[in-house]
N, C-alpha and C positions, 0 to 999 in steps of 0.2 A: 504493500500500500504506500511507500514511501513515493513512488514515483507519483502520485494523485495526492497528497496529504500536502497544503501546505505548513511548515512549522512553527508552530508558535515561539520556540525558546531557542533558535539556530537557524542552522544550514548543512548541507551537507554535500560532498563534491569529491570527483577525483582527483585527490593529489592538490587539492583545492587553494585557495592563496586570499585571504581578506583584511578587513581592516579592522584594529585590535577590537572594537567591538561588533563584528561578523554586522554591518551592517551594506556594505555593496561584496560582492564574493564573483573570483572568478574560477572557474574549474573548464577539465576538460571532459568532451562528448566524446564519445570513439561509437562508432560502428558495424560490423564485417561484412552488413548486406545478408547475413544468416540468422543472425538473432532474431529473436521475438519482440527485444523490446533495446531500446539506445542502453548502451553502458554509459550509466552518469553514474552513480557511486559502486562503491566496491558490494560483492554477496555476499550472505553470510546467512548461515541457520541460526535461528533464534533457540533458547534452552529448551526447549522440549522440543525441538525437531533434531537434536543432535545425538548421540550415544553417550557423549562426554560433554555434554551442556550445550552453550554457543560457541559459534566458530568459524572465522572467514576462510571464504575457501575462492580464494585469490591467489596470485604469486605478484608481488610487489614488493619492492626494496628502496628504503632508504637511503640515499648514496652519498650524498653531503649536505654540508647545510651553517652558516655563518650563525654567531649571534645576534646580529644584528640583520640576520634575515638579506642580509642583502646579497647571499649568495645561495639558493638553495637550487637541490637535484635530487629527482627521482624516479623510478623505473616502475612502470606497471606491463607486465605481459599479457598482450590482448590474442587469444584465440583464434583462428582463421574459421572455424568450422562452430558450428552452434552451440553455443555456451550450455552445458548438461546441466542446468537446475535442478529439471525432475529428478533424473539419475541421483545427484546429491542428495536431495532430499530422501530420495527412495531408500536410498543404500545406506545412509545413516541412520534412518528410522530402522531399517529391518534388523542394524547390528546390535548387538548388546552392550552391558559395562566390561564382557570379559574379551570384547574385540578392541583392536585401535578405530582411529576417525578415518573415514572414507573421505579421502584430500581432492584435489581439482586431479593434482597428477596423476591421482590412480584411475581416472579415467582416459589415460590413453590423449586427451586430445593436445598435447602438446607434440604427441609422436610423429618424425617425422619434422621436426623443428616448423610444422604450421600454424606460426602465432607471427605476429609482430612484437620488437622490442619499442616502446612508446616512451622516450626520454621528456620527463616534463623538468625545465629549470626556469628560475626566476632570479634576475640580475637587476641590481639597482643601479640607474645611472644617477640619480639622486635621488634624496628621503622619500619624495612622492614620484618618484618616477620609475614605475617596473614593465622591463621588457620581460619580453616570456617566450621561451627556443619549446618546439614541440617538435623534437626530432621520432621520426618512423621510420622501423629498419624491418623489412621482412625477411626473418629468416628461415621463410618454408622455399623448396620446391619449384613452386606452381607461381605465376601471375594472381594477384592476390586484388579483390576491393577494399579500400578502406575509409571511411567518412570520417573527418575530425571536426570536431565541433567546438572550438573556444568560445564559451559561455561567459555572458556576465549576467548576474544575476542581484536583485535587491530584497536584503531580508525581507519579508513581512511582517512589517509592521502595524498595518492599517487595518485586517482583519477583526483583530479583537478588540476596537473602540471606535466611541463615532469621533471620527474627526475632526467634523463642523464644530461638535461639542468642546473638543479641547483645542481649536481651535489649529490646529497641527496641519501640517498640507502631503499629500503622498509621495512620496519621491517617484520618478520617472527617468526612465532610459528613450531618449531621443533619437533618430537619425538626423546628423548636420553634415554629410555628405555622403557620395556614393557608396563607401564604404569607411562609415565613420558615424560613432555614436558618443552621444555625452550623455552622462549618469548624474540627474542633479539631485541633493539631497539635501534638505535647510540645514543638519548639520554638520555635514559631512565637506559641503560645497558641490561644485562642479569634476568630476572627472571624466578625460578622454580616452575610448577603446577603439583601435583601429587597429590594423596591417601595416607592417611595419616598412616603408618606402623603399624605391632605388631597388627593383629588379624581384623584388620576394614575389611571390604567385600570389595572386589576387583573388577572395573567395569567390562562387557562384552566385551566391545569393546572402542576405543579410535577414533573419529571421526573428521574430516578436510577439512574443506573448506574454500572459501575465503570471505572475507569481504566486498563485490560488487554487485553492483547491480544486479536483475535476468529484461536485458534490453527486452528480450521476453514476460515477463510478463509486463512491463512496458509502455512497444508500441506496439501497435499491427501490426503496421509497419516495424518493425527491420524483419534485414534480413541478418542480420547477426552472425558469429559464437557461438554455446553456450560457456559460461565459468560456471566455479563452484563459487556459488553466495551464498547471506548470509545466503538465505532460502534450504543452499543442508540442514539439520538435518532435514527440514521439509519433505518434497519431498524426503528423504530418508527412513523416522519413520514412516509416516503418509502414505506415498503414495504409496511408495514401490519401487521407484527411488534409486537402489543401485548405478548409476553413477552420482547423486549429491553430494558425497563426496568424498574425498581424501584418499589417505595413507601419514602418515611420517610428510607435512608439512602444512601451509596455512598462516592465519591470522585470522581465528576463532575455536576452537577450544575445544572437548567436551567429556566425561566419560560418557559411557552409562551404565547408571544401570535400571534395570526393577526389579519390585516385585508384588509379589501376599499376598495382605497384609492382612492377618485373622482379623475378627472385635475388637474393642479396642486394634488390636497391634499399633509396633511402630517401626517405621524404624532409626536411627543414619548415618550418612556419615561423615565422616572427611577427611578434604582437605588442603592443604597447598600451600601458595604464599610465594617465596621465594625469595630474592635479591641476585642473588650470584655473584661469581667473588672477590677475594686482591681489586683490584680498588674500591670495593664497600663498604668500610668498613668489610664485612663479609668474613669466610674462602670460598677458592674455593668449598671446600663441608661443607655445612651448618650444621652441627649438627643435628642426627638423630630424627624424632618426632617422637614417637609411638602414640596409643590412652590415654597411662597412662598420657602421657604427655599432650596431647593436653588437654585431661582433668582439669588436674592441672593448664593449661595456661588458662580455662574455671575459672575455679573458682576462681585462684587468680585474676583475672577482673570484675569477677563479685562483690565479694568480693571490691574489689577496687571502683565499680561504689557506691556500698549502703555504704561506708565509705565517699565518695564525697556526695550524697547527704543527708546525716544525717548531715551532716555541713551546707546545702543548702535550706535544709529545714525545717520549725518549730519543733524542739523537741516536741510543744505541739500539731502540727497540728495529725489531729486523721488520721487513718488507710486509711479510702478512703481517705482525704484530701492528702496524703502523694502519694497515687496512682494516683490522677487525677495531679498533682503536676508533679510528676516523669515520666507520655507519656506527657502530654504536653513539656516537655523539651527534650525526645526522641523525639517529631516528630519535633522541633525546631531546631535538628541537623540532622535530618534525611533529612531537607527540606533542606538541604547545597546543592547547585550542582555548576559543572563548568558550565560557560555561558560563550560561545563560539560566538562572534560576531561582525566582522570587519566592519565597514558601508562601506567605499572606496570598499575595495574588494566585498559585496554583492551589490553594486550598478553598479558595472562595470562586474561581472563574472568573471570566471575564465578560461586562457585560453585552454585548453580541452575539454569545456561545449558550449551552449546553451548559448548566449548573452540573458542575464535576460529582464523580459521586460521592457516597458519604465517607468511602474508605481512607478517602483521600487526607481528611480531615485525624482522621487514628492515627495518621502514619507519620504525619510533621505536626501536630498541634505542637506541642513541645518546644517547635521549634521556629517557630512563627517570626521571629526575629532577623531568619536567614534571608538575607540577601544577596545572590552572587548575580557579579558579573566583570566577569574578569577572564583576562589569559592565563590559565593553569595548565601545569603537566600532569598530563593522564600518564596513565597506568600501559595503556594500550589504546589508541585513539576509532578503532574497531570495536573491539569485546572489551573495554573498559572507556566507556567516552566519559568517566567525571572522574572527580578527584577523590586518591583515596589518603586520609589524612597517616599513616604509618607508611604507603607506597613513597607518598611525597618527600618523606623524612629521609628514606632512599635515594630519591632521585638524583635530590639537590649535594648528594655527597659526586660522583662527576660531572653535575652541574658547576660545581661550585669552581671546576677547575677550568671551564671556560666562559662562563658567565656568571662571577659571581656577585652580581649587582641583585641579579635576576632570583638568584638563589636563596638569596639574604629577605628579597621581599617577598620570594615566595613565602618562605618559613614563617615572615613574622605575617604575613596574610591569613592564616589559617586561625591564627591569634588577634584576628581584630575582632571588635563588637559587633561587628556584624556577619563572621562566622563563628567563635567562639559562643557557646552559652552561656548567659549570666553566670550562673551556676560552675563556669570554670570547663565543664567538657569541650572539648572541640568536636567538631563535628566527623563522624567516621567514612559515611559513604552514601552515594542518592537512594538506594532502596535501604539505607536504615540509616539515617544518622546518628541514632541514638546507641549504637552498638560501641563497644566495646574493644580498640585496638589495642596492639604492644606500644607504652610510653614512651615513642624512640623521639620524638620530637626534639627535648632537651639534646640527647647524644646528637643529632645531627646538626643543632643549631652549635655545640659547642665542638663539633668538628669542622662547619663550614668559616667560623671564628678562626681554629687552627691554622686552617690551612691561609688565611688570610696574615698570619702571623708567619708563617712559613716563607710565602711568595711577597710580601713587603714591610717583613720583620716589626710591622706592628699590625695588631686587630683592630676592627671596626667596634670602640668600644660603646657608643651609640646602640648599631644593633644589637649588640650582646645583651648590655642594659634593657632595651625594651622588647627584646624576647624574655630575658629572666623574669621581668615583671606579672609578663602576664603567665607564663609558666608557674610561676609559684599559684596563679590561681587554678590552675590543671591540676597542679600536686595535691592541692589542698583538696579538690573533688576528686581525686582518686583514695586520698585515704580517706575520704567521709563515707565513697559511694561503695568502694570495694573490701572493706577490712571491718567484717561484719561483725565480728566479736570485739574489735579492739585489740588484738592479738598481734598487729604486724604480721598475720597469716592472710594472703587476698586470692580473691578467686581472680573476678570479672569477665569469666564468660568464654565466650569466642575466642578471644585475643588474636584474632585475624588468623589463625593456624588451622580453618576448615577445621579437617577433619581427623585432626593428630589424636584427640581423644579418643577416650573408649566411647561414650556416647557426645552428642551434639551437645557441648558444655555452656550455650546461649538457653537451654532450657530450663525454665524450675522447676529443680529437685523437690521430690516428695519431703512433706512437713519433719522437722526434724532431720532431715541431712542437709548436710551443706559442703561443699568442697572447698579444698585449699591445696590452692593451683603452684605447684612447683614455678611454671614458668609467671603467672601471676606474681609470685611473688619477688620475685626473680626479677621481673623487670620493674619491681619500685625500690629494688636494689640498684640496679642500674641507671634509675632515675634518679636516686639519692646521692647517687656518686658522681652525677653530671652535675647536677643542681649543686652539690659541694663545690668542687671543681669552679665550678662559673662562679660562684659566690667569694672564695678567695682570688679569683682573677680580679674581678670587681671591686677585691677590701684593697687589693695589692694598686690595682691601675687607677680607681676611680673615687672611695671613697673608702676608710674606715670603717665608715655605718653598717658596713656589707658585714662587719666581723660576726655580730651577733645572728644575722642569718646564715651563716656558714656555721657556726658552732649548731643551732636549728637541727642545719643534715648530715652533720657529722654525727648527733649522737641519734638522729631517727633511723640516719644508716644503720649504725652498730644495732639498735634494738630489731630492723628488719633481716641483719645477718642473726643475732641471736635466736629468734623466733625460727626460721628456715632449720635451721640447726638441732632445736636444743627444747621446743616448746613439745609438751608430752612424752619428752626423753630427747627421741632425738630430733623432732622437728619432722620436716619431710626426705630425712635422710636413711636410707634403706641399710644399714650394713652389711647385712648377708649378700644383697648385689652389687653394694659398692655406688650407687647412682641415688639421685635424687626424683623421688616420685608425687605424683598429684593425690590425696590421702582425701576420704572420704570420711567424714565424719557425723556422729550422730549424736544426739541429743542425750543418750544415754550414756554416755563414754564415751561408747565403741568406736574402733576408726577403721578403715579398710584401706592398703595401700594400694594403689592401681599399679602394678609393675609394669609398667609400660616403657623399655627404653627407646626413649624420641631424644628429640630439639627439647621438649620440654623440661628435661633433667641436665641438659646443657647449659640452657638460659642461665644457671645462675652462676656461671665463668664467664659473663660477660660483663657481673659487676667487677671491680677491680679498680684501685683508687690512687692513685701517688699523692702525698701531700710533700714536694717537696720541702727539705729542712732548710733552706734561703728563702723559702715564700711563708715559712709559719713564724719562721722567726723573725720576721720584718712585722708581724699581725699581733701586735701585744697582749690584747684582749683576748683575741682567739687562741692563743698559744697557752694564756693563762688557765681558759677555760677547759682548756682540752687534758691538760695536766691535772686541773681537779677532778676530770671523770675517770682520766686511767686512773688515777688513784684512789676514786671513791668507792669506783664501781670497778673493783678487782677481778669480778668473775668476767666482764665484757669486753675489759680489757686484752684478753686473750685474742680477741680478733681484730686486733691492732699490732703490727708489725716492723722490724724496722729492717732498712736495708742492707747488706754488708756485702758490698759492690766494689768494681775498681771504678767505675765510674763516678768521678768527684760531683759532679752534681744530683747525683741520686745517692750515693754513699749517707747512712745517716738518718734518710728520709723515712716518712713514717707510709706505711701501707694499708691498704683494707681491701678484704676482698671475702667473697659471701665461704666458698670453700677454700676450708683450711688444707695446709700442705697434705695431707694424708689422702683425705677426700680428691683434691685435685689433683694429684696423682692417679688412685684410683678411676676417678673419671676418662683421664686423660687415655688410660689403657684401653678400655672402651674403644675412646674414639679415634685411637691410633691402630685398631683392630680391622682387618680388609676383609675380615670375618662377621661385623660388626657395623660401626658406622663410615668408615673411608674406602670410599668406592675411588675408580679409577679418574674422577671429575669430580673429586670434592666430599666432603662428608653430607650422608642421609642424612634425611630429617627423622626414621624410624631405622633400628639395627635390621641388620639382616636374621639375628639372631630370629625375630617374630617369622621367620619363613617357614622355620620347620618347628617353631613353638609360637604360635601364635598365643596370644593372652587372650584368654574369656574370663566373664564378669556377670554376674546377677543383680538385676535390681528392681525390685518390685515384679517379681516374674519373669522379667525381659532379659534376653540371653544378648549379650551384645559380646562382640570379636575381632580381635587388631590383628592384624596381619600382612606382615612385609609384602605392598607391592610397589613394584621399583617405575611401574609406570604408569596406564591413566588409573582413575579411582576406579574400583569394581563395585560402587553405587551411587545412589545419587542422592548423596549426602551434602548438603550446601550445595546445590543445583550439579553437581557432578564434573564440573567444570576443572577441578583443580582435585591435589591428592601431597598429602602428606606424609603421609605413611611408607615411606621410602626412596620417593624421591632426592635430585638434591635442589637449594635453594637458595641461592645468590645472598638477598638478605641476612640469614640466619649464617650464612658462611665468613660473610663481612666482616659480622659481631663477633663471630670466634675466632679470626684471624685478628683481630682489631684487641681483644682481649690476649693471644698469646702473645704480642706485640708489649702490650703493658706491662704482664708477667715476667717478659725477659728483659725487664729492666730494672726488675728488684730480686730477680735470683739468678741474673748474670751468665754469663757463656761458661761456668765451670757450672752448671747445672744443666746434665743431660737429660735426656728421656730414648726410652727404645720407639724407635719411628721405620716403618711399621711395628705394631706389637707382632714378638714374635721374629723379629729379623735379624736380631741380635744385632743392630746398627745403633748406634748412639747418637742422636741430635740434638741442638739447640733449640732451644722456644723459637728463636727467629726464623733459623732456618726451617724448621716443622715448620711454623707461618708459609713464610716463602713457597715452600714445596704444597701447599694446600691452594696458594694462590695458583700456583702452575697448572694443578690438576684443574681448576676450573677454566685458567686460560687455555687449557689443550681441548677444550672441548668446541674453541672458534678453527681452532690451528687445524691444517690439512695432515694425516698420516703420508708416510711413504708411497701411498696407492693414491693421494688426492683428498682423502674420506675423511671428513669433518665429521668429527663423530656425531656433533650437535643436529645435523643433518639426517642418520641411519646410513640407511642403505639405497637410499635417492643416486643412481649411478649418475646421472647428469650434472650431481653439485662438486664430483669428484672428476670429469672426464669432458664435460662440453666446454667449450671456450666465453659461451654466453651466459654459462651459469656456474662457474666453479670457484669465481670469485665474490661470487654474492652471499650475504652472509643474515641469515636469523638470527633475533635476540629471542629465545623463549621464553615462557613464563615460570618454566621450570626443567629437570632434566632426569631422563631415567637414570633411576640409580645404580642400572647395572652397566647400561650400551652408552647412558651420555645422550641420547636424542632426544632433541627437543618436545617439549609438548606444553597444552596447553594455548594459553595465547600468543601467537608466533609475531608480533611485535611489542615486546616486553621492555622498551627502553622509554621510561622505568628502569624500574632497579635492576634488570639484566646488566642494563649502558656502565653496570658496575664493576665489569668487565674492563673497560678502560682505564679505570679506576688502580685495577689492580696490575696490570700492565706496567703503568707509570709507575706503580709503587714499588717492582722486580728490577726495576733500573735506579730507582732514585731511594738510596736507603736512609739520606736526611728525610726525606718523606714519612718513612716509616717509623722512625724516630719519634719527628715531630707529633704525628698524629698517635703512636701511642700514649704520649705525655698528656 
């Protein structure tokens, strides 16, 4: 229905290009003369027509892309022969949870190399001035047809109010020459779309319709007038519907070009967005663009993006390393989009529409306050189009290494009063806001801080200040909302990990039990040790006053490590398996331990604290204060540490961290076990161990069952989409790499550990680090044969010339083979990848950012 629906809160386009708030949008139209209907956005099965939830089934790639936008590139692969919908549909409904997803490729129709390669880039020759290359390369066989369609089009705005009323006027797309359109908008101004001069091929025709719904296709009830709708190009190209389009003016609007493209030719178009108007900075007539020019505005950009990343990226990192580096940071800005979302106005409607229904009102009352509209980084701008506040926290750690303006506002945006709830929660995700994520926000605000200390040896201490601020009110609703006893024991639910539990842990447990969540807890360890962390940065850089709120989380840390530890003996600490587990507890006593080894018994090595001895000792207060607790409180004091290093500025220093030496040890065998949790790309999220001992559990009758699988879920647990349970997972890899980084800088290179368990080899914290980063970096990297593991067994991403440089970010990766699954552009926290690249080359990096 998307092609007939117009949008109330967007747009939507291939490979699309707009203004920061999505109000004029240009995309491209493609083609083949065999479809059913024009290719304007990408396909994709919605969750319950897929095996494994939703899921696009496209082949497109990310290839570059500046931060300032003024350079971007990318590839979409257009089919020669009739795009198989039904087939997809058919064949992922028929399979089960215990099959993989039915992909485009497995239907043959790229065999035969008969597609087109459809390069979309966008070059600025100034702030308002983008040219756009739509290069077409067919590399089938046969004489091929192809139709491209450069579309401009104007949000919808005027739909849902009257406008006489608010006195507002509709924006319009004009023809002001033969092949030349101006887009006027009251606030936007005037801009110009045309063919770009001097020798480029000239379209057939100039086509216009309007930007509205087609309400006959929509209801089969309307009984009323037709209008020209947003599918007239389709119904006109496809159908043979001449009275679906317009002459002269509309609000969508489009350059028909048709070719007959000879095998290995190639097609060029050059196109021009222009801002014109005095008022606008620029002359009333813009300045001529030929192709020589637009060329020259091509290369000088280009030029300009591989001079920004040779600064961004390892001089020593090799060839691929530098390729998989440079689209993980294209599809990290690629995933930028405006997110369009009033709660008040979608929960009440609007008045020219259809009173929304009532469910609408359940689902964000709550949350009535939220007003978005802004450029945010999704998760996956297909199968995750909004913002996930724990994803973001991700993002912006290799955001922050090329854009860290952007980074910085991101972070503190999620923290403003108009996402942020009174009440301190931030908001989690658009079908639940009110859910429950892991508290990474602080770790990544006081990482993107680092790193800013890193690259211009001082921080932004502004943003740090007004992120702490409103963070301590997130603190303060996490332990009012989650820590139900008082206990410093915390559930909270979900905590974004699907389906790591043994049951759905967003549900309410029967009267008298209640759980107390290993990694819950775990991560207000984590967050206690961030928020310390920042707080003596603060006492040290900006103010003293910060003393007595760092003494605050210095001693709610220690009661959150005592609690995990030591509360009913031993806390949520298992002896007999050595690990930390999520302990079910009852009203009556009784507790039941869930032995589950996941990510979850992990989480709480990712708290881990330095208080260096020149930073408490410059803090008189806090120094004072901290001595009357080891002293007063002798039993707590035990998980207070000091360092005995050859390193002079950590030598001395005092430590915290939630497992003690023996424990972290223990754990550590575990996860250095290829039996266990360290797979060939990284460590599971669930051991292998659950493969052939899976854990069951009773509760209230209900027999529920964990069990090692390494790749999609085998139910449709949290929409089925995603799987925890053996996979591996970039985020959670970060944290433990980022954690043994700390580690080895208060127990020093003369403390080894056996890596792998079992190999009788001895390594360093760092180096373990190091070697954990590789195994996830091997998983972009081509083997001996070509084969990217993250790929499978796709022979063409190992063997064709047109495809064996092109590179997936997944949403996650089997724990056995390494192939990707789930949502296959995940940059997002995949683009974490580059991240760790830079960090295999640069060990002051690694340094810095463990400190």
């Amino acid at each position: 229905m998307a092609q007939y629906r117009a949008y109330r809160w967007g747009e939507d386009g291939l490979l699309g290009w707009t203004d920061r708030q999505c109000r004029l949008c240009f995309s491209t139209v493609l083609w083949n003369g065999r479809d059913r209907t024009l290719k304007e956005r990408l396909f994709g099965l919605g969750n319950p027509e897929g095996n494994h939830g939703e899921d696009v089934k496209e082949q497109f790639y990310y290839l570059d892309a500046l931060p300032t936008h003024s350079y971007c590139k990318a590839l979409y692969k257009y089919p020669q022969t009739a795009f198989p919908y039904d087939q997809l549909r058919e064949e992922n409904k028929r399979r089960g949870y215990d099959q993989p997803e039915y992909e485009l490729l497995d239907t043959g129709i790229f065999d035969d190399n008969r597609y087109f390669d459809i390069f979309i880039e966008y070059a600025k020759a100034d702030a308002e001035d983008t040219v756009i290359r739509i290069t077409a390369h067919n590399r089938g066989p046969d004489v091929a047809p192809l139709t491209i369609l450069p579309q401009l089009t104007l949000r919808n705005n005027w739909s849902w109010k009257n406008l006489e009323a608010t006195g507002k006027t509709k924006p319009i797309i004009s023809q002001t020459g033969p092949f030349r359109v101006q887009a006027a908008h009251k606030i936007l101004g005037a801009y110009r779309f045309e063919p770009v001069d001097g020798g480029a091929i000239l379209p057939e025709r100039l086509l216009f319709t309007e930007n509205d719904s087609n309400m006959r296709r929509l209801d089969p009830n309307y009984d009323g007038p037709d209008h020209f709708s947003k599918d007239g190009f389709d119904r006109c190209l496809v159908h043979g519907d001449q009275n679906a389009v317009k002459e002269n003016s509309g609000t969508k609007c489009a350059f028909l070009y048709r070719f007959m493209l000879e095998p290995a030719s190639s097609q060029v178009l050059y196109l021009r967005l222009v801002r014109v108007g005095a008022e606008h900075s620029l002359d009333v007539e813009p300045a001529v663009m030929d192709v020589t020019r637009a060329e020259e505005v091509f290369a000088t950009r280009k030029s300009e993006a591989d001079d920004f990343y040779a600064k961004r990226i390892s001089q020593e990192a090799t060839a691929e390393e530098c390729n998989i580096s440079r689209q993980a940071f294209a599809g990290l800005l690629w995933c930028k989009q405006f997110y369009y979302f009033i709660a008040e106005q979608w929960m009440t409607g609007d008045p020219t529409q259809i009173a929304p229904p009532a469910e609408r009102m359940k689902k964000s009352e709550e949350w009535r306050h939220l007003f978005c509209r802004d450029i945010l980084s999704m998760p996956d701008k297909w199968e995750y189009p909004w913002f996930a506040a724990w994803d973001t926290a991700f993002h912006m750690i290799p955001m922050a290494r090329i854009d860290p303006e952007f980074a910085k506002n991101q972070l503190l945006l999620l923290l403003r009063e108009w996402y942020m709830h009174p009440n301190g929660q931030m908001p989690a995700y658009e079908f639940s806001f009110g859910d429950v994520n892991p508290p990474v926000h602080g770790w990544a605000v006081w990482h993107v801080y680092r790193l800013g200390v890193d690259e211009n040896g001082v921080g932004d201490l502004d943003f740090l200040e007004r992120a702490f601020q409103k963070l301590m009110l997130n603190f303060t609703w996490w332990v009012n909302r989650n820590d139900e006893k008082g206990h410093n024991l915390f559930g909270g639910g979900f905590l974004g990990l699907d389906n790591i539990g043994v049951f759905d842990r967003s549900v309410t447990l029967p009267n008298g039990v209640s759980m107390h969540q290993a990694d819950g807890t775990a991560w207000m360890g984590l967050y206690c040790s961030v928020m310390l962390q920042i707080a003596l940065e603060l006492a040290q850089q900006r103010s003293t006053a910060y003393e007595d709120i760092a003494s605050k989380f210095f001693e709610h840390y220690i009661a959150v490590i005592d609690a995990i530890n030591s509360v009913g003996g031993t806390g949520l600490w298992d002896e007999e398996d050595g690990f930390y587990f999520d302990r079910l507890q009852h009203d009556d006593g009784r507790s039941i331990s869930l032995k589950v080894r996941s990510m979850v018994g992990l989480a709480p090595l990712f708290a881990v604290c330095i208080m260096k001895k020149r930073t408490v000792e410059g803090l008189t207060d806090f120094e004072k204060r901290t001595n009357w607790f080891l002293m007063h409180k002798e039993k707590l004091s035990e998980y207070v540490s000091k360092a005995e290093v050859s390193d002079a500025e950590i030598n001395g220093s005092q430590w915290i961290a939630i497992a003690p030496h023996d424990r972290f040890h223990r754990i550590l065998q575990r996860v250095f076990d290829e039996s266990e949790f360290l797979s060939p790309h990284g460590i599971r999220a669930l051991s292998r161990h659950h493969h052939e001992n899976p854990f069951e559990a009773n509760l209230q009758g209900q027999r529920f069952t964990v069990r090692y699988t390494p790749a999609e879920g085998d139910s449709g647990m949290f929409g089925g989409n995603s799987n925890w349970r053996g996979p591996v997972w970039f985020p959670m890899n970060m944290l433990l790499i980022n954690a043994l980084e700390r580690y080895s800088l208060v127990y020093g290179d003369d403390y080894k550990l056996e890596y792998p368990t079992g190999s009788g080899q001895q390594h360093t914290l760092v180096e373990i680090a190091e070697d954990i980063a590789r195994r996830l970096v091997s998983l972009f990297l081509p083997d001996k044969d070509g084969r990217r593991p993250s790929h499978g067994r796709e022979e063409r991403y190992a063997t064709d010339p047109y495809w064996k440089d092109l590179i997936l970010f997944s949403e996650y990766f089997d724990g056995d083979t390494g192939r990707g699954l789930g949502a296959s552009h995940q940059t997002g926290w995949t683009a974490l990848a580059a991240t760790l690249i830079h960090a295999l080359y640069t060990r002051r990096e690694i340094r810095n950012r463990a400190q």
